[in-house]
C-alpha positions in Angstrom: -163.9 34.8 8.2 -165.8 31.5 7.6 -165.8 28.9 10.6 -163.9 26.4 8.2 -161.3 28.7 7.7 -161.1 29.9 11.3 -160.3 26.8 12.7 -157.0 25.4 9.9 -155.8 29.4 10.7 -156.0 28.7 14.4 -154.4 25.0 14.1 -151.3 26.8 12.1 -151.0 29.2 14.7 -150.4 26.5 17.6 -148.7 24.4 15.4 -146.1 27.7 14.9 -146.1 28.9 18.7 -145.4 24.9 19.5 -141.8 25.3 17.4 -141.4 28.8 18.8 -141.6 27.5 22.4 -139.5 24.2 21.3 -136.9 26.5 19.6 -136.7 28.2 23.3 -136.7 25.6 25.6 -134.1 23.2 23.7 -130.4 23.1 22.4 -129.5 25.4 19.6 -130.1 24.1 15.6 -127.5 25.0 13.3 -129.7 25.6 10.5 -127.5 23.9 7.8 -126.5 21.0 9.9 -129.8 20.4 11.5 -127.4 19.4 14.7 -127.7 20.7 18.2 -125.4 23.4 18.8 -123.1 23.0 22.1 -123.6 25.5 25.4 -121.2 27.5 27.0 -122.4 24.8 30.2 -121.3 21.7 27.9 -118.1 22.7 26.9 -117.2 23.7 30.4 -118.4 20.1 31.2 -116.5 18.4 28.9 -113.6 20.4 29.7 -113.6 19.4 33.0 -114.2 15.6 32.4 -110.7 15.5 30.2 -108.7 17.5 31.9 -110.0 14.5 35.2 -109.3 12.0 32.6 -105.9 12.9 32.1 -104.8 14.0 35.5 -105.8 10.3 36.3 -104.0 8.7 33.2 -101.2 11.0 34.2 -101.2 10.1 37.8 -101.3 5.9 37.0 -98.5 6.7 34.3 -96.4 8.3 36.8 -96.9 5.8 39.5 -96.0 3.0 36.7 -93.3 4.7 36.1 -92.0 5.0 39.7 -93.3 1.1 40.3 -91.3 0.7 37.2 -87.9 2.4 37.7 -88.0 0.9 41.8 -88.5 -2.5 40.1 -85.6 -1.7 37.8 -83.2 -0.4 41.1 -84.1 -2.8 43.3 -83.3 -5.3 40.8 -79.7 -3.5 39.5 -79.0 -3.2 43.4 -79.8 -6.6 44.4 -77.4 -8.4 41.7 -74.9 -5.8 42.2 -74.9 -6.7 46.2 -75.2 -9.9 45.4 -71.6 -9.9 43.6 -70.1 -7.8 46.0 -71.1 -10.3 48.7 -69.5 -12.8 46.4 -66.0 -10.8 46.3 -66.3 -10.3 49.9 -67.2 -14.6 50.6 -64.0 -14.9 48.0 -61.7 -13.0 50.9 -62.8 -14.9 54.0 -64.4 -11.9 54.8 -68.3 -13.7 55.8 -69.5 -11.1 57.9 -69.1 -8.4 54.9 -70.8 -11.3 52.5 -73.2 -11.7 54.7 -74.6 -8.0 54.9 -74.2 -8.3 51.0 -76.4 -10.7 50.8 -79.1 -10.1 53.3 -79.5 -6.5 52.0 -80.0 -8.3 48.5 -82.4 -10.4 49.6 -84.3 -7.9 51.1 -84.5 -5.8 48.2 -85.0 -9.1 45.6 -86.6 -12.0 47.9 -86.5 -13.8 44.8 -82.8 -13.2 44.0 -81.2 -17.0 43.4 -78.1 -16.1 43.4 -78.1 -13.8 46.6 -79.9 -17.1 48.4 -77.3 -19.6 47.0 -74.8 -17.2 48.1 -76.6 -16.5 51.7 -76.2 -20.4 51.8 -72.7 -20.8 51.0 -71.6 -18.0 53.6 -73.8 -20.4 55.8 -71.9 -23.6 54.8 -68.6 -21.8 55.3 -69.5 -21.4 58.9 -70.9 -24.1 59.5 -74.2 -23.2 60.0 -77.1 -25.1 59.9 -79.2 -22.6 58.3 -77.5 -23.6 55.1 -80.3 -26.0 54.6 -83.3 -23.3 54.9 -81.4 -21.1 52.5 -80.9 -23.9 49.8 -84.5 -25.2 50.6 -85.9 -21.4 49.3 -83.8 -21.8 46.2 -85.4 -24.8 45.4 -88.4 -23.7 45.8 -88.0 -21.0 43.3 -86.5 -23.4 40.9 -87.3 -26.6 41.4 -86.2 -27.9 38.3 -82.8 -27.0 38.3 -80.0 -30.0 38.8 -77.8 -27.8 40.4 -79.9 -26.8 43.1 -81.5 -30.2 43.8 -78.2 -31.7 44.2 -76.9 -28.9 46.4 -80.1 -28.7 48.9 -79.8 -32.8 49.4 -75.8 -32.5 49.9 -76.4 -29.9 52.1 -79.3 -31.6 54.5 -77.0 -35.0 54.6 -74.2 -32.8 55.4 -76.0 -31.5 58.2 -77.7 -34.8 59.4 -81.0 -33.7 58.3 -82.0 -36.8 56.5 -85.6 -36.5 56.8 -85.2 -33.4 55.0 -82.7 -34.7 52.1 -85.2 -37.8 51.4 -88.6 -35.7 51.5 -86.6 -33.8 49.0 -85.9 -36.7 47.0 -88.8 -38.2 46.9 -91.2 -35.0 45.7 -88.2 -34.2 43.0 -89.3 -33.2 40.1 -90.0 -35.5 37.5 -87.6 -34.1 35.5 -85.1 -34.5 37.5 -85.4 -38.7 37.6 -83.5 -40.8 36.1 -80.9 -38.0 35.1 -77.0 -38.4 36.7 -78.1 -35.3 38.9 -80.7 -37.4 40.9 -77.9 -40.2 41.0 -75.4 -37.8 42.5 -78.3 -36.7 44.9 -79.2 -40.0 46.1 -75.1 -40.9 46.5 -75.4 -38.4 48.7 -78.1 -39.5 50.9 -76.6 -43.1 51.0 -74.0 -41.8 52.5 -75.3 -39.8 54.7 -77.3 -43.1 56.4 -74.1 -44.6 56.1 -75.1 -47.4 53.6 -72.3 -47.1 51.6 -72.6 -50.1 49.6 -75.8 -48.3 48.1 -73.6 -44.7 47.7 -71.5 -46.8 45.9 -73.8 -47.8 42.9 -75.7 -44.3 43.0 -72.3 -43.1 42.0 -71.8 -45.8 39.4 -74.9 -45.0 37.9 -74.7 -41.5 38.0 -70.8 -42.3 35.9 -72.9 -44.2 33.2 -74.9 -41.5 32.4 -72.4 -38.8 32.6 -68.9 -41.0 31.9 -66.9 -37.8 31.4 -68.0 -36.2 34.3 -64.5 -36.0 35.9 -66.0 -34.4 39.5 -68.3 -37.6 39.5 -65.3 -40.1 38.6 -63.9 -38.6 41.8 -67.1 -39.4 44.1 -66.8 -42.9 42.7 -63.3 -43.0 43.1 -63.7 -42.0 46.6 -66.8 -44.3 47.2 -64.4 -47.4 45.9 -62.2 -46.5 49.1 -64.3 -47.3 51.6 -65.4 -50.9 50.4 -63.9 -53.6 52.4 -63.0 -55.1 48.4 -59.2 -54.9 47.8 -59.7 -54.8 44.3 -61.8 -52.0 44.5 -60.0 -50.0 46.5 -57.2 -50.5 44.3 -59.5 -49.0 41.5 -60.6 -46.3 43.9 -56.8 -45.4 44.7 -56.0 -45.8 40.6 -58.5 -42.8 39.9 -57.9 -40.7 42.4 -54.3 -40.7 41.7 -55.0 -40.2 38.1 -57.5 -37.3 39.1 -54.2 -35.7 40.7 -53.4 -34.6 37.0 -56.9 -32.5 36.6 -56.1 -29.6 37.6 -60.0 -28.9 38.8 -60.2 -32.0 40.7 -56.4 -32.8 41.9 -56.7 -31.0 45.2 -60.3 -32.9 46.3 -58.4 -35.9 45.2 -55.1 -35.2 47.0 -57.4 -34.7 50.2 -59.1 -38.3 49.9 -56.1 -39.8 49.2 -54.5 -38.0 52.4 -57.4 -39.1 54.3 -57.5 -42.8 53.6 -53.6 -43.1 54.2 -54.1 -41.5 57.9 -57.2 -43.8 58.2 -54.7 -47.0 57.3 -51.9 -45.5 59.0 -49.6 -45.5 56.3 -46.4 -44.1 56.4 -46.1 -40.4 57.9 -43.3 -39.0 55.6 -45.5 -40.4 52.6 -48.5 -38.1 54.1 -46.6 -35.4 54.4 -45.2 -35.3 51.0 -49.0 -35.4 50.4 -50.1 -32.7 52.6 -47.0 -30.7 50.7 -48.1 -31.5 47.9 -51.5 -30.2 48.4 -50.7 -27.0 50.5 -48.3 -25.9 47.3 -51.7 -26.0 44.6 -52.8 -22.4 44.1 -56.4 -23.0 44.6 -55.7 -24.7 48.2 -57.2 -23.8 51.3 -56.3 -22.9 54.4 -57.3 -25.9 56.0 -54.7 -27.9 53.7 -52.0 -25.3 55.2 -53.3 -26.7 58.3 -53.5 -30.3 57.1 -49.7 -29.7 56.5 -48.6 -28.4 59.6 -50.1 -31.0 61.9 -48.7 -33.8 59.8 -44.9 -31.7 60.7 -46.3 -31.5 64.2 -47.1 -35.6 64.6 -43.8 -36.2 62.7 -42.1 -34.1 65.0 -40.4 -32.7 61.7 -37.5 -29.3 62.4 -39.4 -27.8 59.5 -42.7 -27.3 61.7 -42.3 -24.0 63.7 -40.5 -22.8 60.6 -44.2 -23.3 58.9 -46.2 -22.2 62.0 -44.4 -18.9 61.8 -45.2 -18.9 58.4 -49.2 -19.6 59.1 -49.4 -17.1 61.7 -48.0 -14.1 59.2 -50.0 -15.4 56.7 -53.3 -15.3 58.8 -52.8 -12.0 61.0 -54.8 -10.0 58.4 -57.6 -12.7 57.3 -60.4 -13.1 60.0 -61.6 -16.7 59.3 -57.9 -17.8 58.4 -56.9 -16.4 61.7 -60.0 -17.7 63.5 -58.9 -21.0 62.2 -55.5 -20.8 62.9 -56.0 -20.1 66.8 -59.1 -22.7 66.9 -56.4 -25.5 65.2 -54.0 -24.2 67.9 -56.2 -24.6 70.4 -57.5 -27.7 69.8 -53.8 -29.1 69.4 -53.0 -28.9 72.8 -51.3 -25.8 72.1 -53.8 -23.1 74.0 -51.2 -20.7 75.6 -49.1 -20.6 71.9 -52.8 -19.1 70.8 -53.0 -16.6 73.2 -49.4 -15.5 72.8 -50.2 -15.2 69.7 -53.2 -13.1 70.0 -50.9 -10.6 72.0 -48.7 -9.7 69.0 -51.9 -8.8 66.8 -54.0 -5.5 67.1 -57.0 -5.3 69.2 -59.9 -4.8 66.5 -58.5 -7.8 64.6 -59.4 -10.1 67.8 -62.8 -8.3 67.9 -63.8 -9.3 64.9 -66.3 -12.8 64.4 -65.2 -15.4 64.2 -61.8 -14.3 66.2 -63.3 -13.5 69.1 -65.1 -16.6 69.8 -61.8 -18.7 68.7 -60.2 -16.6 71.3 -63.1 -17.1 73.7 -62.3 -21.3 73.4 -58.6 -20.5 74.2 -59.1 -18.4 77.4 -61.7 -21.1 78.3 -59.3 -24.2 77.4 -56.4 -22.6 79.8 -58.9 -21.7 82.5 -58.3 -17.9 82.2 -61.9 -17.1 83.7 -61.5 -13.8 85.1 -59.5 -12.4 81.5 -62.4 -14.6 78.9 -64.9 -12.6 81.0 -62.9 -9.3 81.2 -62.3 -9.3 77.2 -66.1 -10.3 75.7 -67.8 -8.3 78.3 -67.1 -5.1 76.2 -67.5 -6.7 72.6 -70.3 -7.6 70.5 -70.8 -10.5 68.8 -73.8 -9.7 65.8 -75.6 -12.5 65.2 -74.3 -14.8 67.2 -74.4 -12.6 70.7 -76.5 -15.4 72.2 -73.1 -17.5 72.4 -71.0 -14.1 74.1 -73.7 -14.3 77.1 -73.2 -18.2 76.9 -69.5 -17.8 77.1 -70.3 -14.7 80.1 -72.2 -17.5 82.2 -69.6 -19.9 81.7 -66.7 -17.5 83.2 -69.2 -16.0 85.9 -69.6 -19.7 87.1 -66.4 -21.2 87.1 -66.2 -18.1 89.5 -68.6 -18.9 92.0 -70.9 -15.5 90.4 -74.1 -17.8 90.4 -76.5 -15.4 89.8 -74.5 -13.3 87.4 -74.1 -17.0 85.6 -78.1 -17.8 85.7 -78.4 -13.9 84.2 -76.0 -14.8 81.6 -77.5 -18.0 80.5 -81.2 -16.6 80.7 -79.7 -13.6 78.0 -78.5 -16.3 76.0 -81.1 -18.3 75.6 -83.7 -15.2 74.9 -81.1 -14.1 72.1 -80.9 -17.0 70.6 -84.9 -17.5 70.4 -86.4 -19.8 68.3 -83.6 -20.4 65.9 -83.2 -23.8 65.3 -79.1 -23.4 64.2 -78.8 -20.7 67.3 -80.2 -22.9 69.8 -78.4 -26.1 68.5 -75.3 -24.1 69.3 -76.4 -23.0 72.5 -77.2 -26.8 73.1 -73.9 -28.5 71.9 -72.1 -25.7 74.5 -73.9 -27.0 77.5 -73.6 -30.1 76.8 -69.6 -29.7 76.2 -69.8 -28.0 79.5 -71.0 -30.9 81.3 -74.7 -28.4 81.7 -77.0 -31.3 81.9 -80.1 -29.5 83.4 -79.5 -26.3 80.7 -78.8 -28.7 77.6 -82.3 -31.0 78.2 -83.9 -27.4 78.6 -82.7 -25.9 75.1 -83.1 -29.3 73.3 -86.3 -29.6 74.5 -87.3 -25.6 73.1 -85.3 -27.1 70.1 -88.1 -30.2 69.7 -91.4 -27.5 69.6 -89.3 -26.3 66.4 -91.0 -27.8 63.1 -87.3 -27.6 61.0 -85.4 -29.3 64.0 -87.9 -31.2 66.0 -86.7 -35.0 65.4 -82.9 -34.5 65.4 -83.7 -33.2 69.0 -85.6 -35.8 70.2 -83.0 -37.8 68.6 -80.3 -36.2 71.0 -83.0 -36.4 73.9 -83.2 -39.7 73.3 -79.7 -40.6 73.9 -79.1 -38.5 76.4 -82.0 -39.7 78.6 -80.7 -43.7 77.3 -77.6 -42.8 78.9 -78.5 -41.2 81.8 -81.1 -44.2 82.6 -83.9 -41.6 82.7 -86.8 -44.1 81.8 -89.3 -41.2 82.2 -87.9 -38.9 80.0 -87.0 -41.6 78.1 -91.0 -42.2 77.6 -91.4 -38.6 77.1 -89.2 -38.2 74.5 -90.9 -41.3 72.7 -94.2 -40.5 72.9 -93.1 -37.3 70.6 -91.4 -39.4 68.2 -94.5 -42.0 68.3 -96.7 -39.1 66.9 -94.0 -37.7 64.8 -92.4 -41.3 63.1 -95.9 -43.8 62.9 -94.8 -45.2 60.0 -91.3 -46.3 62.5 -91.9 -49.4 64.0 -88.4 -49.5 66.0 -89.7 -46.1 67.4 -93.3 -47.7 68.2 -92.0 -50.9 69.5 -89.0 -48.6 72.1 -92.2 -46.5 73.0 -94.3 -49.7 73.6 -91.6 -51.0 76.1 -91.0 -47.9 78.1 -94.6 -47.6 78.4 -95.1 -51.5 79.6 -91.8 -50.8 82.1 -93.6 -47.5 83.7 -96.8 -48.9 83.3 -98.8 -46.0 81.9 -101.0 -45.3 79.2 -101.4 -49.6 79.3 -104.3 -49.8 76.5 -102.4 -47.9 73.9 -98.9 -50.0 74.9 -100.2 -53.0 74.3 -102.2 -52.4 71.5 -98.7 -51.0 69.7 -96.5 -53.7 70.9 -98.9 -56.1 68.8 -99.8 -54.5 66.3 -95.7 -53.9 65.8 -95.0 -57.6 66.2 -97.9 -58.6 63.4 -96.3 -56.4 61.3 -92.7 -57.7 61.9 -92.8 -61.4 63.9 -89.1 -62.4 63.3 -88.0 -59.1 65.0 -86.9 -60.1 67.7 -87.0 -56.8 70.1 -90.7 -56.5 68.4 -91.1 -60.3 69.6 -89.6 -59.7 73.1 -91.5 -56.2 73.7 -95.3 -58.4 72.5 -94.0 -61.3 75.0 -93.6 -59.0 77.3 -97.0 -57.0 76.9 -98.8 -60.5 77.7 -96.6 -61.0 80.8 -97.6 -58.1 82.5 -101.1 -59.6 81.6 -100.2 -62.6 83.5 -100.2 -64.3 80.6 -96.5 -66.1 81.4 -97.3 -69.3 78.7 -98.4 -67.1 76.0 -95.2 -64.7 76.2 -93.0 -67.6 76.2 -95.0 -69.0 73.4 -93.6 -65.7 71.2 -90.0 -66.4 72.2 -89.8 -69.9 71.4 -90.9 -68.9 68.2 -87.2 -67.2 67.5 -83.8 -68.7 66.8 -81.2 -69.9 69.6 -78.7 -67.0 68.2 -81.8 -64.5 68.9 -82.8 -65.7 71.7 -79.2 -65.6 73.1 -78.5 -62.0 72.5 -77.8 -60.2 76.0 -80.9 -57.9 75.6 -83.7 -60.3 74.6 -82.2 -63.0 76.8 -83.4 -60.7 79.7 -86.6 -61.6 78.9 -86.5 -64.5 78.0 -84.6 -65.6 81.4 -87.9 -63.5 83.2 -90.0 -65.4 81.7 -88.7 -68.6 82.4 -88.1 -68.0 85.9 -91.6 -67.0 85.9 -92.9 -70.3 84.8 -90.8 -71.9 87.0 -87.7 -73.5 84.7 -85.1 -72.3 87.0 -82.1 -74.0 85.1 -83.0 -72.3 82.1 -83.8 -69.2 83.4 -80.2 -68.9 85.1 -79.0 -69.4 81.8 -80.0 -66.7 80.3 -80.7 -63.9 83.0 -76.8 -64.9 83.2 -76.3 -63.7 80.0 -78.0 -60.4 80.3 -75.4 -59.3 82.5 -73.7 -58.0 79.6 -76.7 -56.3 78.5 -77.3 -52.6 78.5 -80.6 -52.3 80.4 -82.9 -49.6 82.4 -82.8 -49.3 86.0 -86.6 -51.1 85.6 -85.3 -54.3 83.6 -82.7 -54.8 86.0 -85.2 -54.6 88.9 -87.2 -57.5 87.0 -83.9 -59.7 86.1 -82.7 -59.1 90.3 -86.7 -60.4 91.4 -86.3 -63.1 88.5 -83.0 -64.1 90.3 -84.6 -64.4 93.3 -87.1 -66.5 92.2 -84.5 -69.2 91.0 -83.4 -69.4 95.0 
């Protein structure tokens, strides 16, 4: 074979043991689709990878589906909770309402209703925790009339005005300008007792809704307490024209049942009233009650004829009965109460709020060793902070000191940090003549964000009262830091400070910069005058005083200081003036030192 020909029969040879060993070494070639033909290994693969795939898109299905269907329970069972809780606040029945709801809420934390209802069981007891629930609702929906209205009547109701005016003042803008925000800020008026503001919130809120027949009552109501006899005559007009609405003629019966007993009018023309009222189909209980004690005053035959009535009526309704006894008691008529209570089965007097209605009874008459003897054995839920309250009351008034202390040590770790609990707690002690345990729970009450200033408010008085100048202080410096914006709370804490001499650099700086802000004040005036007295500055505190009116000068309290600094700068004749007139003046044990050494200083 020639070389030429060699070498192209070698270079087909390699080229066809190249595609041999390719053909070998790679997938399979379906020879009329020219594509690779799969493995036993790739199927298998692929296999695998869908049969992964849709375990996993079976397993997030079913998980949906389960996320799904608990959503769809928890949502069923909330609402229908929620309506049996209704039904059960419908029959008096608030401790069954209140399991309603809480269970709802716990399954639905956003369930509106079950928190408007959580907050109506609340208002029906009287508790302050009304305002928290009504407070969540709005923040859920904080467009909504309804709930706006109802979370600022519920905070003024409760005499958290801080609360009802932060509320008005972030309302939505929505909400402005509409009869709703009217109604709202009615409400607040009246709650800081400017009435003559209530008044044309309500009128306002009538103009934009004149057929509003609930608001024609407000305003009706509003008129009554104006010192205008026209008005009132208008006020009395629409509320007795209101008694033909058939929605709105018990809340006007009530008004007009409570301004007659305000003016004392004529008994027999309240109690055809309170008759009147009792008879409607949607009263109360309370109107019952409303009833009876006008019989009672009147000394009318018909009155145990009625009790007797109430107390059938009542044996089988916890709060009616709880209500019945409590009204009892509070009439004077304690041991009737507790006769009563004999007639009626055991469990029923168990019940809350029976058993600490029948707790105030034993405790009105004295009964220590049987109030101690009964609640020992019970349990009181929610409120079992107020049975060991009730425990240390009856261990004391029986000389059992240290079962007392035990008591009171259970109650206060039961009832926490709870504002509405401890506020309780407080007003007990304080009814109990418990000075040292009251100041103790208000002041827990004050490191509480929801009821910090309406303690220090109570503080306040309490230490005013008491002439405690150094809790006094305490209690201001608090409300310095909490009110700055205040300047009656800056100017009190600038003149305790100045009487106790302490912290004298901050004090003074306050007390002026109080009396720039406010110069005609005349307890900013006195406090500044004061400030550069105890700087032996005599002339320039006197130089602030002269700057204010005779009739300013001469009330009691600012002619204290005035008469001090007189006396000081020697113009006795004036001084005994007016140190004479601060005898009438309520003053701390430290301003009447300085008046007795100002005295002295005119001999």
């Amino acid at each position: 074979m020639r070389a030429g020909r060699k070498d192209e029969w070698n270079s087909v040879c390699s080229e066809t043991n190249r595609k041999a060993l390719s053909t070998l070494t790679s997938p399979s070639i379906d020879r009329y689709s020219r594509k690779p033909v799969e493995t036993f290994s790739d199927r298998t693969q692929r296999t695998y990878i869908k049969l992964f795939l849709g375990i996993l898109v079976g397993f997030i299905a079913f998980v949906m589906l389960c996320w799904g269907g608990w959503r769809a329970y928890t949502t069923f069972e909330s609402r229908h909770l929620t309506r049996r809780g209704a039904a059960h606040l419908g029959g008096n029945d608030l401790r069954q309402a209140t399991l309603s709801a809480a269970r709802a809420i716990q399954l639905n934390p956003q369930n509106t209703e079950a928190l408007r209802l959580m907050a109506k069981i609340s208002e029906a007891g009287n508790d302050r925790g009304a305002v928290e629930w009504r407070r969540k609702v709005l923040e859920i929906e904080p467009r909504s009339p309804a709930d706006f209205v109802a979370f600022v009547e519920c905070a003024a109701r409760f005499n958290e005005v801080s609360a009802a005016q932060g509320a008005m003042d972030r309302a939505d803008p929505s909400l402005r300008g509409t009869a709703e925000y009217h109604v709202a800020a009615a409400r607040l008026a009246e709650a800081k007792k400017d009435f003559a503001a209530a008044d044309n919130e309500w009128t306002q809120a009538l103009a934009l809704a004149p057929n509003n027949a609930a608001y024609r009552l407000q305003y009706g109501i509003a008129l009554l307490r104006t010192d205008d006899t026209s008005k009132r005559e208008q006020g009395l007009s629409i509320l007795q024209s209101l008694r033909g609405d058939e929605k709105q003629r018990a809340a006007a019966t009530r008004a007009l049942l409570g301004n007659g007993a305000l003016r004392h009018e004529n008994g027999e023309k309240l109690a055809e009233l309170a008759r009147e009222l009792q008879e409607y189909p949607e009263a109360t209980f309370s109107d019952r009650l409303l009833y009876a004690d006008i019989l009672r005053q009147l000394r009318d035959p018909k009155f145990t004829e009625y009790l007797t009535k109430l107390e059938q009526g009542a044996a089988n309704k916890t709060s009616d009965l709880a209500n019945l006894i409590t009204w009892l008691r509070g009439s004077g008529m304690s041991l009737v109460a507790l006769d009563y209570a004999r007639t009626l089965p055991p469990e029923q007097l168990n019940k809350w709020p029976v058993s600490l209605a029948m707790a105030e009874a034993y405790a009105k008459v004295g009964d220590w060793a049987t109030l101690e003897k009964v609640i020992n054995s019970q349990q009181w839920g929610r409120y079992e902070f107020l049975r060991h309250a009730y425990l240390a009351l009856a261990s004391r008034k029986q000389d059992k000191a240290t079962v007392a202390d035990r008591e009171w040590s259970s109650a206060e770790k039961a009832a926490g940090t709870q504002p509405d609990m401890l506020l309780a707690l407080a007003r007990a002690a304080m009814e109990w003549g418990w000075q040292t345990e009251a100041v103790r729970v208000l002041w827990t009450l004050a490191d509480q964000p929801a009821s910090k200033f309406e303690a220090l408010q109570t503080l306040y008085q309490r230490y005013v009262d008491a002439q405690d100048t150094p809790g006094l202080y305490r209690v201001l410096t608090r409300l310095a830091e909490l009110k700055p914006e205040d300047l009656a709370v800056q100017n009190n804490f600038a003149q305790v400070g100045l009487l106790l001499n302490v912290d004298i650099g901050r004090v003074n700086r306050v007390a002026e910069e109080v009396y720039r802000k406010e110069p005609t004040n005349s307890a900013y005036a006195a406090t500044y005058a004061f400030a550069l007295y105890t700087r032996r500055d005599t002339q320039g505190a006197l130089q602030i005083m002269n700057k204010l009116d005779a009739a300013k000068l001469n009330e009691p309290s600012i002619a204290a200081y005035y008469g001090i600094f007189l006396a000081s700068a020697g113009d006795k004749d004036r001084a005994k003036e007016y140190l004479d007139k601060a005898e009438s003046a309520k003053l701390l044990p430290e301003e009447k030192d300085l008046v007795a050494k100002a005295k002295l200083n005119l001999k």
